[in-house]
Structures are given as C-alpha cells and as structure tokens.
C-alpha positions in Angstrom: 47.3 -3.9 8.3 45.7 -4.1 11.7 43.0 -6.3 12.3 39.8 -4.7 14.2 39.6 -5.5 17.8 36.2 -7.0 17.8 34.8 -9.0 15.4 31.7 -6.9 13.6 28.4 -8.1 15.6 25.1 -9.7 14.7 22.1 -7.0 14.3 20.8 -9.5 17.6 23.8 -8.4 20.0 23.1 -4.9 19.8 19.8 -5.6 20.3 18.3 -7.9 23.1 16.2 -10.7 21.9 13.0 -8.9 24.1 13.2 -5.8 21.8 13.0 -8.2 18.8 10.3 -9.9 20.3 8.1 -6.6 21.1 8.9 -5.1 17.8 6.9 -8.1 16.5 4.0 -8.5 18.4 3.6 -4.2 18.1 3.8 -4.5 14.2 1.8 -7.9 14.0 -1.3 -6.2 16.3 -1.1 -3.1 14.1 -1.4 -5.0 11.2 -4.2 -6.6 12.8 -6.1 -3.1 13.7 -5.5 -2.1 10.4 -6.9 -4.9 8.8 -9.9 -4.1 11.4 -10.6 -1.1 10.5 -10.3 -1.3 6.8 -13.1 -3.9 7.9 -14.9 -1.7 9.1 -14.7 0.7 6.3 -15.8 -2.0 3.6 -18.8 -3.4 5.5 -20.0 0.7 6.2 -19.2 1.5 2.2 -21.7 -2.0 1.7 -24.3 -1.1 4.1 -24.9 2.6 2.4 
C-alpha cells in the first residue's frame, strides 16, 4: 500500500483564519438583528 502524499489537512488550512473570523462576527450580528427584531415584534404584539 502507498501512503498519501500529504497528510489530510485541518478544516483551518483550507480556510484562512480571517474567513473564520468574519464567518463569526456575520453570524453573531445576525443573531443579534434577529433577536432585534423579534424585539420589536413582542413589544408591538404588547402595545396593541
């Protein structure tokens, strides 16, 4: 049996770290407006 050439690679070298880093912050604000808006859906549904 041959052995692969290259070694199998972390999900983080065929990714760059900066990718990782805006795929965050993009999911954590649009948790955020979510959250937001669900907001303001609750306080209208109150106020009615």
């Amino acid at each position: 049996m041959t052995e692969p050439t290259q070694p199998r690679r972390s999900m983080e070298d065929r990714f760059p770290r900066a990718l990782w880093v805006r795929l965050i912050i993009y999911v954590a604000v649009g948790h955020l407006f979510a959250a937001f808006i669900y907001l303001l859906f609750t306080l209208g549904a109150q106020n009615q």
